[in-house]
VOGU-3710 file (C-alpha; in Angstrom, 3 decimals, decimal comma):
1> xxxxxxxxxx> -9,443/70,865/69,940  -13,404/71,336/69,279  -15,221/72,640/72,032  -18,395/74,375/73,289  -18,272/77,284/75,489  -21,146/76,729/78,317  -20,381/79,732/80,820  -18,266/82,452/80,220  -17,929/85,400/82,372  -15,028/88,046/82,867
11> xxxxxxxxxx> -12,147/86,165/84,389  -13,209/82,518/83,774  -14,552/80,389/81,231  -15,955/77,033/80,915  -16,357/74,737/78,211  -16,975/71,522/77,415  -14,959/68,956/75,056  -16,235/67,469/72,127  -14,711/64,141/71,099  -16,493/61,030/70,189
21> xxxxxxxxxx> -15,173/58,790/73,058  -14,537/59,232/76,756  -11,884/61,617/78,101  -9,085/59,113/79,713  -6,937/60,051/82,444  -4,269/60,571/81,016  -5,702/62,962/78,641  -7,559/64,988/81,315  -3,832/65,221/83,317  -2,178/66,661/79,628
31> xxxxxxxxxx> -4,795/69,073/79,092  -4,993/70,331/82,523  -1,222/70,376/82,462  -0,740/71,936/79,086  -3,550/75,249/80,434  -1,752/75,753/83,669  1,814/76,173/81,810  -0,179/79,041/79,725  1,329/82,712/81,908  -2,301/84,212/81,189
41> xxxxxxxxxx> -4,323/81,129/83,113  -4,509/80,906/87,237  -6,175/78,060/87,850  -7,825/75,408/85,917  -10,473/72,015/86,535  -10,710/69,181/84,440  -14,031/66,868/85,048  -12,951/63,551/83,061  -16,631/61,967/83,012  -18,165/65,195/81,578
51> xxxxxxxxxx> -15,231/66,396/79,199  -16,022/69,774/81,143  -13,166/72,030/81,354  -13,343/75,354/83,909  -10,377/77,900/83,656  -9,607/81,163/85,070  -7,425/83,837/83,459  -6,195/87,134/83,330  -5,626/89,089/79,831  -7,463/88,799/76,551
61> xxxxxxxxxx> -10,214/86,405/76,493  -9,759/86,081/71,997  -5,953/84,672/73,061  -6,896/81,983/75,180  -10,084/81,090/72,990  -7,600/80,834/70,292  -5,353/78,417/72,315  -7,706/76,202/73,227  -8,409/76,110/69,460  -4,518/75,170/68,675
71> xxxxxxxxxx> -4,668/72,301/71,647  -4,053/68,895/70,375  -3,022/66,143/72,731  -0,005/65,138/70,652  1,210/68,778/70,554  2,067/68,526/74,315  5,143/66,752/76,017  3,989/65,919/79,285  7,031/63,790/81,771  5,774/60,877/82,492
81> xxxxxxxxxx> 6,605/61,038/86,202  3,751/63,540/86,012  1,438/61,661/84,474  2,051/58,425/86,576  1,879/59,966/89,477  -1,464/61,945/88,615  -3,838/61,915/91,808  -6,918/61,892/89,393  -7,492/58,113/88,834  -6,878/57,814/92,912
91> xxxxxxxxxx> -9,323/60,457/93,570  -12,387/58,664/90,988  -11,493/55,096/92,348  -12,071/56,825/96,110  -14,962/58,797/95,035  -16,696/55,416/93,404  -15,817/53,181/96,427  -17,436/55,449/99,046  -20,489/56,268/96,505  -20,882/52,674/96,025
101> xxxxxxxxxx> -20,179/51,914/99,770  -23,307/54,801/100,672  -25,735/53,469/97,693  -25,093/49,447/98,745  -25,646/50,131/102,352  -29,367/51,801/101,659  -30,125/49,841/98,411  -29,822/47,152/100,254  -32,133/48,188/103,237  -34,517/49,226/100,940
111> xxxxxxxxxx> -34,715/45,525/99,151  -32,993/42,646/101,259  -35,007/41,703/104,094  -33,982/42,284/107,526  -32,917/38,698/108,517  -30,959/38,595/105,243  -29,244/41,654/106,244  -29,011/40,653/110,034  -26,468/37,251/108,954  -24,929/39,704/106,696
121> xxxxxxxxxx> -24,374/42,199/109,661  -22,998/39,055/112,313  -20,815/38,411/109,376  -19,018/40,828/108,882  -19,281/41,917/112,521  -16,460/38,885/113,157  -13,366/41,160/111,732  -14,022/43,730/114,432  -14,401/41,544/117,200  -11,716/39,727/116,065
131> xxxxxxxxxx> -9,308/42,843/116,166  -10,708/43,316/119,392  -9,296/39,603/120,530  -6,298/40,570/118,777  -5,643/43,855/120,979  -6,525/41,903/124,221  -4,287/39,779/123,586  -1,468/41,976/123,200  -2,820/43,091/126,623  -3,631/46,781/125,287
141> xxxxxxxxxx> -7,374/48,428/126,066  -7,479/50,563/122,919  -9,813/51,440/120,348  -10,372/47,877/118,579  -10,913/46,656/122,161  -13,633/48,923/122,115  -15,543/48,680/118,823  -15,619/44,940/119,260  -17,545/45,221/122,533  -19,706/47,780/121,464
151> xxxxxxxxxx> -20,585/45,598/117,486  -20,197/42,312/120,125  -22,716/42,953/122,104  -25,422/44,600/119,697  -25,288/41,231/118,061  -25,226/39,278/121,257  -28,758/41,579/122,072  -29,477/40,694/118,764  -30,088/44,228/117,800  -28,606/43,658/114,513
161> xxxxxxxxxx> -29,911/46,871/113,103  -27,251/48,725/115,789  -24,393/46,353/114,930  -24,698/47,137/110,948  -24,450/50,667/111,337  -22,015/50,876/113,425  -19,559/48,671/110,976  -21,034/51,062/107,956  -19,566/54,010/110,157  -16,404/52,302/110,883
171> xxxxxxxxxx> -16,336/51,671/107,203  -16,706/55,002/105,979  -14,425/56,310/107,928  -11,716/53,841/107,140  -12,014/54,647/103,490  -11,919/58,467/104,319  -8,851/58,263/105,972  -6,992/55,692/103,572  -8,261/58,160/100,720  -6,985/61,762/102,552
181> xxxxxxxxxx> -3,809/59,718/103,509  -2,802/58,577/99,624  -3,631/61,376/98,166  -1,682/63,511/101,099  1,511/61,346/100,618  1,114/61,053/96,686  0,901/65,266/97,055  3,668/65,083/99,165  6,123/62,496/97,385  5,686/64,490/94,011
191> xxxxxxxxxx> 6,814/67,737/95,127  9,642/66,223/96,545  10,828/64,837/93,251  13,531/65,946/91,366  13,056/68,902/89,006  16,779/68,974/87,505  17,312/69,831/83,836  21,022/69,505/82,972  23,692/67,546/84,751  27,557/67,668/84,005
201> xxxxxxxxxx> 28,442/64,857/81,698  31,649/63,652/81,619  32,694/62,230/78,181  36,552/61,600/76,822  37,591/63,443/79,797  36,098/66,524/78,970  32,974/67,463/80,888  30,205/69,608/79,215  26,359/70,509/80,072  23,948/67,761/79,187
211> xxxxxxxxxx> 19,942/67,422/79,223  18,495/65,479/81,697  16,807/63,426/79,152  19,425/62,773/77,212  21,461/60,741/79,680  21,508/57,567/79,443  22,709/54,170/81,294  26,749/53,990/82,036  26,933/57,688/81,408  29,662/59,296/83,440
221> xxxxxxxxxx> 28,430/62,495/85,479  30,213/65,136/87,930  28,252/66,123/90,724  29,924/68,593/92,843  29,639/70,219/96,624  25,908/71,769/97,045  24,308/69,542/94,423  21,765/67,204/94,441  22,445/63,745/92,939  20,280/63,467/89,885
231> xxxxxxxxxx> 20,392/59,374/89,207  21,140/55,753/91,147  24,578/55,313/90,283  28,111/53,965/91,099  31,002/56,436/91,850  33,610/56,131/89,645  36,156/58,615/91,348  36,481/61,110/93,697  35,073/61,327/97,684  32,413/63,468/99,412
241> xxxxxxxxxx> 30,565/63,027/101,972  26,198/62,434/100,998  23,187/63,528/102,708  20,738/60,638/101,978  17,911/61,937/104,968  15,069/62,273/101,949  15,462/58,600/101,732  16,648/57,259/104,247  16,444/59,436/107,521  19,817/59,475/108,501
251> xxxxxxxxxx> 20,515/62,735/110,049  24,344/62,794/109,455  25,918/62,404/106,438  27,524/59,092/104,767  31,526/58,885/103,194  31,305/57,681/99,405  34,348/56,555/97,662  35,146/54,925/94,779  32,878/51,573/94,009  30,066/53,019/96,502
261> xxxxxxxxxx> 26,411/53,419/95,285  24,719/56,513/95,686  20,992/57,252/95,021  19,065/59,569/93,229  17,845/62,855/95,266  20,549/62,852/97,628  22,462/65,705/98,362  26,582/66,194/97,677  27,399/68,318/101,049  31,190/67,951/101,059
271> xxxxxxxxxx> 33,471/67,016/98,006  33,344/65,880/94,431  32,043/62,726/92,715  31,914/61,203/89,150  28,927/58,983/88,674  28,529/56,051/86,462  24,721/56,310/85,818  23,018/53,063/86,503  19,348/53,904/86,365  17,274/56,935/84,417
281> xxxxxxxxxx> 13,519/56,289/85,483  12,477/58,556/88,623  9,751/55,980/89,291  12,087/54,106/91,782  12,908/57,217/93,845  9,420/58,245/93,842  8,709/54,897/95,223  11,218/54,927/97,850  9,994/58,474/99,010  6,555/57,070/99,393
291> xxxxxxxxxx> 7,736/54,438/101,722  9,823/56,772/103,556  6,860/59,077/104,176  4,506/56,519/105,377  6,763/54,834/107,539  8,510/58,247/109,024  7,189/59,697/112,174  7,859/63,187/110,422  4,352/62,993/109,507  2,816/63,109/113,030
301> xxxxxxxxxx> 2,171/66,147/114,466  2,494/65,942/118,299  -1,113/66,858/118,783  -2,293/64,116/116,015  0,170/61,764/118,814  -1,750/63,343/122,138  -4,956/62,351/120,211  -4,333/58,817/119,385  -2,865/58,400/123,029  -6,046/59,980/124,563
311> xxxxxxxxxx> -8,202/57,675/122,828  -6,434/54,463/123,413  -6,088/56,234/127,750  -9,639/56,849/126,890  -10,838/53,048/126,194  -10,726/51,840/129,672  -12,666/54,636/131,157  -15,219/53,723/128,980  -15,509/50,386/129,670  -15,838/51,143/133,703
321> xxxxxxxxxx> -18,150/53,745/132,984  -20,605/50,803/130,809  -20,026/48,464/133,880  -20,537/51,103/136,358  -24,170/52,274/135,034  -25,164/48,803/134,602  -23,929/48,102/138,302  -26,126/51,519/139,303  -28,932/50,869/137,217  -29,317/46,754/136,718
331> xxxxxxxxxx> -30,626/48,963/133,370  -28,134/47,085/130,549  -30,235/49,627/128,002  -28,770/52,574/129,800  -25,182/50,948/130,029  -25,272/50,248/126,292  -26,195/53,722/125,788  -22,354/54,499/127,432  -20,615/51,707/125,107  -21,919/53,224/122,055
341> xxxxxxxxxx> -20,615/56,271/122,299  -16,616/56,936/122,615  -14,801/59,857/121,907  -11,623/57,608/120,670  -13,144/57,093/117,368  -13,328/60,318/115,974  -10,183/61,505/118,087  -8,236/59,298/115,534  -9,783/59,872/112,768  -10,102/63,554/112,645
351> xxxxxxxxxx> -7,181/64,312/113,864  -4,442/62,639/111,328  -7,316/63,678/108,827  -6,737/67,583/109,655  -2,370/67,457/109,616  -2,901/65,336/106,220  -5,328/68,248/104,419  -3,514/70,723/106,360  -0,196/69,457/104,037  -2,340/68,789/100,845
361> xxxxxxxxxx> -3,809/72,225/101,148  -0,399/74,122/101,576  0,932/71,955/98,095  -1,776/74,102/96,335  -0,441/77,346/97,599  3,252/75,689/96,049  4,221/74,691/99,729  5,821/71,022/100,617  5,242/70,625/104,241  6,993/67,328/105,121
371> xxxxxxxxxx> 4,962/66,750/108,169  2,649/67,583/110,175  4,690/68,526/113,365  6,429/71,562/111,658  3,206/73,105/110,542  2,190/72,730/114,128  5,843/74,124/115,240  5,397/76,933/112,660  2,146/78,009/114,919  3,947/77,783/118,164
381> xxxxxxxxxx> 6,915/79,704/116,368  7,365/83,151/117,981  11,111/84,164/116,374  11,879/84,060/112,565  15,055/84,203/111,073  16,122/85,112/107,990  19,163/85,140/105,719  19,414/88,187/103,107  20,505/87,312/100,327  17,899/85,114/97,591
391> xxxxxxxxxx> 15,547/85,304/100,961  14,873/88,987/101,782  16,414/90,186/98,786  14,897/88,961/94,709  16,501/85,397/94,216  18,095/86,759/91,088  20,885/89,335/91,686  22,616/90,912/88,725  25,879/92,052/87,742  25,964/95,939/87,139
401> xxxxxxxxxx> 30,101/96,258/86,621  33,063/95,093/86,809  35,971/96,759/87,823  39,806/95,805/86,737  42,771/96,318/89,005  45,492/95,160/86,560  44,399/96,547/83,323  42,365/93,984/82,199  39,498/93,751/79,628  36,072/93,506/81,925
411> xxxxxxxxxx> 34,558/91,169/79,760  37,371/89,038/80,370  37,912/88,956/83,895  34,328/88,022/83,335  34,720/85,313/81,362  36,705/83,907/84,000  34,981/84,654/86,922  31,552/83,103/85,189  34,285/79,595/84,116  34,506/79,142/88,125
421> xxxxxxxxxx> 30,993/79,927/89,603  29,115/78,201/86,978  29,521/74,768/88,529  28,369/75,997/92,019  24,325/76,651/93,100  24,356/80,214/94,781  22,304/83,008/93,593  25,180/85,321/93,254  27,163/82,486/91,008  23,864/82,316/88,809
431> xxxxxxxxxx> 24,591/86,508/88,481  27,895/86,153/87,510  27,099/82,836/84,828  24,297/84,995/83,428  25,791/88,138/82,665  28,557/86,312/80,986  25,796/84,375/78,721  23,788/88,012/78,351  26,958/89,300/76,601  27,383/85,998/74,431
441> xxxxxxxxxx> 31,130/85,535/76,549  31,970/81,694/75,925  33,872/79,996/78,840  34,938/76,786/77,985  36,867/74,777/80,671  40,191/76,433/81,252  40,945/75,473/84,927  42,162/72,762/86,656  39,617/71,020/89,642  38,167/73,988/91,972
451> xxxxxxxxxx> 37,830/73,882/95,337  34,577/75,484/96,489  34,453/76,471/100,324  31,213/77,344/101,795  30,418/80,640/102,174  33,717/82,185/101,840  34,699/81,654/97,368  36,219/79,431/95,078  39,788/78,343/94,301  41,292/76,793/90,963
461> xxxxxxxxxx> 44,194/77,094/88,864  43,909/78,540/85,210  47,402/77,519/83,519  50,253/78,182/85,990  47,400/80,703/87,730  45,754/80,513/90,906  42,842/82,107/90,465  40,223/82,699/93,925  36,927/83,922/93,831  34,851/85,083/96,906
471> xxxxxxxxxx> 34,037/87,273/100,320  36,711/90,090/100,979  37,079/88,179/104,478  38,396/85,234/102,353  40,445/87,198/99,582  41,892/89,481/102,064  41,838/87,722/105,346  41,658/84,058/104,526  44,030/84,158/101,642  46,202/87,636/102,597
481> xxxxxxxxxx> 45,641/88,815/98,806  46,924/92,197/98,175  45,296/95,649/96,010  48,135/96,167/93,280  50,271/99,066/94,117  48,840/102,653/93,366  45,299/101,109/93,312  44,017/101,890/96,697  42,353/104,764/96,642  40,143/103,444/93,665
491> xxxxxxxxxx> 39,445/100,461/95,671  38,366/102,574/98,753  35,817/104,332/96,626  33,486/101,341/95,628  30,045/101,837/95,191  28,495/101,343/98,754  24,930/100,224/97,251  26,080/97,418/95,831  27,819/93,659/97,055  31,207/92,906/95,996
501> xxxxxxxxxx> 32,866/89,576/95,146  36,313/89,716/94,707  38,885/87,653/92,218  42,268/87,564/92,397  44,843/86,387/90,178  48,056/85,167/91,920  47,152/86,654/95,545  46,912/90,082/93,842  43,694/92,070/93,381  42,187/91,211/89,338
511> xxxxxxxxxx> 38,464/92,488/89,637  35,849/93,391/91,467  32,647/92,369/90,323  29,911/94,815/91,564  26,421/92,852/92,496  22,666/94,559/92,569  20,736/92,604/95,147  17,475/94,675/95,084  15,317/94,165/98,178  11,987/92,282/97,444
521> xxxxxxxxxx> 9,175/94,564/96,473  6,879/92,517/99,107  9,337/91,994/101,978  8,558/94,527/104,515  4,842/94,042/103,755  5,513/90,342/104,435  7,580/90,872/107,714  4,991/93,467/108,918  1,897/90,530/108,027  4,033/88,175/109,978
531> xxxxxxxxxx> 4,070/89,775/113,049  0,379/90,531/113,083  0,004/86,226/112,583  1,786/86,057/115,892  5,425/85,987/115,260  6,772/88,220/117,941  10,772/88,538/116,941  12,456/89,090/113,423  15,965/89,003/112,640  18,115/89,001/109,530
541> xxxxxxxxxx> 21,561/87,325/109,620  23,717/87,865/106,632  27,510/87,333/105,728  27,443/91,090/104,059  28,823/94,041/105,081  27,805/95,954/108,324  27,046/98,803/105,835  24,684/96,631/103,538  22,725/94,655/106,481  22,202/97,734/108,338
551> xxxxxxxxxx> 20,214/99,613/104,981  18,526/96,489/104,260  17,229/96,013/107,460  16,180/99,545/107,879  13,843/99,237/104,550  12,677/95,544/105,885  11,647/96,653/109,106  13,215/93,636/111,185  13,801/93,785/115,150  17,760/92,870/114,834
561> xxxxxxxxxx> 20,579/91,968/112,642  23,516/89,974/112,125  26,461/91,054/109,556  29,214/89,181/108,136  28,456/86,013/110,023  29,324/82,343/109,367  27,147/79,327/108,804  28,353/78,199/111,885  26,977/81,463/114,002  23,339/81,279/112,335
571> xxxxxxxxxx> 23,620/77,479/113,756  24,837/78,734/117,030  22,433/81,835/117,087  19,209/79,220/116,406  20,522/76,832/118,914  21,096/79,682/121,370  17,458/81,089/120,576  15,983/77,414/121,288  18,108/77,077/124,757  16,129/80,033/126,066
581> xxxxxxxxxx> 12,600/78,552/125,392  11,920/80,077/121,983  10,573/78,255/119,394  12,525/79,405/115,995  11,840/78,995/112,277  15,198/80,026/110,218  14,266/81,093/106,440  17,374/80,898/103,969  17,837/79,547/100,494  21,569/78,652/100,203
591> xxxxxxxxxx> 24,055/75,905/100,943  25,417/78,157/104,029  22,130/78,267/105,597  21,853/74,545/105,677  23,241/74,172/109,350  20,706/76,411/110,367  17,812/75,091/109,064  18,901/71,850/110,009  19,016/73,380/113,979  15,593/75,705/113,855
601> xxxxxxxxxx> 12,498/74,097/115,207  11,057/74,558/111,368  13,825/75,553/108,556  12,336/76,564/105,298  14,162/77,162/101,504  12,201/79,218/99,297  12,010/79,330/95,998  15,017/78,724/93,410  17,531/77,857/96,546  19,892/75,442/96,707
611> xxxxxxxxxx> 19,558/71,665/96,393  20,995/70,809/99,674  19,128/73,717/101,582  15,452/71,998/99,592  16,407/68,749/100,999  17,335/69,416/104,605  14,737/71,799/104,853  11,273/70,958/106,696  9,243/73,149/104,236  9,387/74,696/100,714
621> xxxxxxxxxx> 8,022/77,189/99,216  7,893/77,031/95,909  6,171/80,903/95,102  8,467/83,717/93,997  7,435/86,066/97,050  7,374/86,321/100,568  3,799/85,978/101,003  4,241/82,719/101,230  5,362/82,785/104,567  2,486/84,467/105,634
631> xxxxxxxxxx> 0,417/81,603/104,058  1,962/78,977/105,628  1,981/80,832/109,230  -1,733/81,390/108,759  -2,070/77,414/107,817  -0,477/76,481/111,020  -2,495/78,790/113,192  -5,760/77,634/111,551  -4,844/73,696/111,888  -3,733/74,270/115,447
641> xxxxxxxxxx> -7,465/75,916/116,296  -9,333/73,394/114,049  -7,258/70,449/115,855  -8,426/72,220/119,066  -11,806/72,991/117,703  -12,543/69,218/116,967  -11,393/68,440/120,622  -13,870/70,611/122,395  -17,032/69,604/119,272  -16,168/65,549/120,324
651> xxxxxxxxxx> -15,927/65,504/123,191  -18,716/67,807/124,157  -21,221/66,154/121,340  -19,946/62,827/122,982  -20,635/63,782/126,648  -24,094/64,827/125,652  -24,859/61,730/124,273  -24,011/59,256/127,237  -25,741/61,663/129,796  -28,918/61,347/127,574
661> xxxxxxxxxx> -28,717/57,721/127,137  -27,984/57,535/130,759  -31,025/59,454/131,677  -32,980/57,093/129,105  -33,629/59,786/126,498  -31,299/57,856/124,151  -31,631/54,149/122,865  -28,469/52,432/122,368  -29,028/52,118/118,296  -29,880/56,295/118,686
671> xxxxxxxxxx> -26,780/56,786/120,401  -24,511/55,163/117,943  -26,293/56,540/114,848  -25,546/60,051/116,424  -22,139/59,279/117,530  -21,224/57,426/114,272  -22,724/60,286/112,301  -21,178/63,149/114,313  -17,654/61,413/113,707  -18,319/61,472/109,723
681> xxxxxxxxxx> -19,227/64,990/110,184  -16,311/66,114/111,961  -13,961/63,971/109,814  -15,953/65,603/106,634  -15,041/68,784/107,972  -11,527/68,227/108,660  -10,899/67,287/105,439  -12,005/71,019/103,827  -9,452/73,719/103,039  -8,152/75,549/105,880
691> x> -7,974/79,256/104,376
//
């Protein structure tokens, strides 16, 4: 790629990009795309119309220079879910419609004379007084009712001049909030696509690890217990029960059996189904999330509901108050002066403006918020629950030994143990898998079907074998396995600073596969930055050991903990904590902290969870750290005070204004300028970043 360099100071660098035609969108989404994958580069701005290109980096300045050299646009595969769903061509159609909506409405005072522009303005003045007629006739006083009286009777005074900018107000601020609202939901419907890269495909009935993209229509694929379902498809065999409430809201889950259809980005919670793939492109799921968004009532906060209800409650009061003045005054100047300004206007504008920037904001900090109520929950919130392990602890534990009981070779008791957990989404599974691939350990399929039961292990057959995997409460309790003979006192002295999963061969004792799950550099900085954003109560539930909870919640710094508990007691403990009044967020990444975060007031995953705990969750947080939390908390407080903020700036501004044009400081076409203006402003404001 040629380029000129036309700023460049430590840290950041911008250029602009020499080619002979216009950059496209398309082009302007793969470069910006192909910087931001670069590990040196934190942030980077593409202008389209100029070719200008800002980025910032850390590291040497020579090996970016010499990237941008290397770029070509052919050289970079870019999905095309990404590129269709690009923002940019939304954003430059906005941008042109509201500078062309700005230059139209002066231009044309500046050249068409003012009867000309008068028809124009009693013209166009009949959609708002017909919405008006509309409401009435639904017998409703709200809003519509109300800026068809005030455009009516402007034109009825024939003050024309009044009448036009009010309906250029009301204009503007239509296409501000259609614009925030697209580009809110587009923000929102991409982040909740799928980001899967392999699926099990299941050819002459053996099953094996395929790409996503290579999959195509009629393919057979296994999707198991925790997973999310990656395509549209028929099931072929098995049952399980599917969480489809990304698409379709339904909060409990629905039976599939043989010959039923299941869609793509729903969620596996119970059982085992093969798949006969009956559609590859992600463009229909993406649509059906976008209609799902708009239409859900997820999206309102219940302060964006208070405000539309308050200015609808609002209209009446403002219609007495015109008649009233007039009836005082016999002054119909003064009484207009009342009409012209209402707080309901900018009450429903600003408001859904602020939740909907307030969620487009938190996607840049790697955050889906999928509504507006939990962010406002979130700053209500005063207890936070988390689970341990992915959560408080590094998402990615690692396997540090593994200790035989029968005599066994290590590496192949691993070998077996990384056959079963492979096919299930838990952080300590992904330990297991990994260390087995580290050491170059093949495990082709050995077993017969396994069983997976949450939070407790798994359960197959190998040959004439049973073979569990899991918790010592389900080796030893559940399943009454037994240490072989003589092996006791070796099994007593396990290293303490470290999680155990246990395998057993047979009911008898095989391995013990020792776990590091080091605490997260950040997390008692992130716990202590929480409490200072308000969050009065911190607790860590975990299904560990007693022993392990108690260190990690010493180093963490939390109020209380919970060890060796159930996903059914972090449920109960949430829906105890909300019978008593408190308003609870629950923080976990696995498929065992899905009740839970289902229950909480706001449930969050974090990063690298599992599918089903991403999909029931109200928020995700896509960033590798804790700090994330923090950001989010802070979010919520500041859109709760600018919410509040905006209340106390409207209807203050607004009360000024009819006492002035009461006391005849104000004309009518004054008032409604200054209203109309103030309105923009605050909806202007609204629509800036938060932090």
């Amino acid at each position: 790629m040629k380029f000129v360099i036309c700023h460049d100071i430590p840290g950041r660098l911008r250029i602009r990009v020499l080619q002979p035609r216009e950059m496209t969108c398309s082009e302007a989404d793969t470069l910006e795309y192909a910087l931001s994958a670069l590990s040196n580069v934190s942030k980077v701005s593409v202008q389209r119309r100029t070719a200008g290109v800002t980025v910032c980096y850390g590291g040497n300045r020579a090996e970016l220079i010499q990237k941008l050299r290397a770029f070509s646009y052919g050289s970079v595969t870019v999905s095309e879910d990404y590129l269709r769903h690009s923002c940019r061509e939304l954003n430059e159609t906005y941008k042109e419609k509201l500078v062309g909506k700005v230059l139209l409405r002066y231009g044309s005072m500046a050249v068409i004379p003012y009867p000309v522009r008068a028809g124009i303005a009693a013209v166009r003045s009949l959609r708002y007084i017909g919405l008006g007629i509309k409401t009435l006739c639904r017998r409703k006083l709200e809003v519509p009712v109300l800026d068809a009286t005030a455009i009516g009777v402007s034109v009825l005074r024939g003050d024309m001049k009044t009448a036009g900018s009010i309906i250029f107000l009301l204009g503007i601020g239509e296409l501000l909030e259609e614009w925030t609202h697209k580009k809110s939901v587009g923000d929102l419907a991409r982040s909740m696509s799928l980001n899967i890269s392999r699926v099990w495909l299941r050819r002459d009935g053996q099953e094996m690890l395929a790409p996503v993209s290579g999959i195509a229509i009629g393919d057979e694929i296994v999707v198991r217990m925790g997973n999310v379902i990656p395509f549209d498809g028929m099931v072929v065999s098995g049952e399980g029960m599917v969480n489809q409430a990304s698409l379709t809201g339904e909060s409990a889950a629905v039976f599939k059996q043989p010959h039923g259809y299941v869609y793509a980005g729903t969620v596996l919670e119970e059982g085992e189904l093969a798949v006969r793939v009956e559609t590859v492109g992600g463009a229909s799921r993406f649509e059906r999330i976008v209609t799902m968004i708009e239409k859900s009532e997820k999206l309102k906060s219940s302060l964006e509901g208070k405000a539309a209800h308050l200015a609808d409650r609002l209209v009446p009061f403002m219609l007495l108050g015109t008649g009233g003045v007039y009836a005082l005054t016999r002054n119909a100047t003064k009484a207009l002066s009342v009409l012209m300004v209402d707080f309901s206007c900018a009450l429903k504008l600003a408001m859904p403006i602020s939740v909907l920037s307030a969620i487009r904001e938190a996607s840049g900090h790697h955050i889906t918020v999928k509504g507006g109520k939990f962010l406002e929950a979130l700053a209500e919130a005063d207890t936070i629950v988390f689970d341990k392990t992915g959560t408080l602890t590094k998402a990615k534990p690692v396997v540090v030994d593994v200790i035989p009981f029968q005599g066994d070779e290590p590496d192949e008791l691993l070998r077996t143990a990384a056959c079963l957990e492979e096919h299930f989404p838990h952080s300590m599974a992904r330990a297991v898998v990994e260390a087995a691939g580290q050491k170059g350990l093949e495990h082709s399929e050995m077993h017969s079907r396994v069983e997976y039961i949450v939070a407790h292990g798994i359960s197959s057959r190998i040959g004439e074998k049973k073979v569990i995997i899991g918790s010592y409460h389900f080796v030893f309790q559940d399943e009454q396995c037994t240490v072989p003979e003589g092996m006791q006192e070796q099994f007593d002295a396990l290293p303490a600073e470290y999680s155990h999963l246990y395998m057993a061969v047979d009911s008898v004792l095989a391995a013990v596969i020792c776990i590091e799950d080091p605490l997260r550099e950040e997390a008692a900085d992130a716990v202590s930055k929480l409490r200072a954003c308000g969050i009065g109560r911190i607790v860590m539930m975990t299904g560990d050991s007693e022993r392990t909870a108690r260190a990690i919640a010493e180093k963490v710094g939390v109020d209380e903990y919970y060890s060796e508990v159930l996903p059914e007691d972090k449920a109960r403990f949430v829906e105890s904590e909300k019978r008593a009044g408190r308003k609870v967020v629950m923080v976990g990444d696995g498929i065992n902290d899905s009740p839970a975060l289902s229950a909480a007031n706001v449930g969050i995953a974090v990063s690298d969870g599992a599918e089903i705990a991403r999909e029931i969750a109200d928020i995700m947080i896509g960033s590798d750290d804790l700090y994330g939390l923090v950001t989010l908390k802070k979010l919520g407080n500041a859109l709760v005070g600018r919410i509040h903020g905006n209340y106390r700036v409207i209807v203050g501004f607004n009360t000024a204004l009819i006492l002035l044009g009461v006391g005849g400081f104000l004309q009518p076409a004054s008032s409604a300028l200054l209203h109309n203006t103030s309105t923009l402003a605050i909806s202007l404001k609204s629509m800036q970043d938060l932090l």
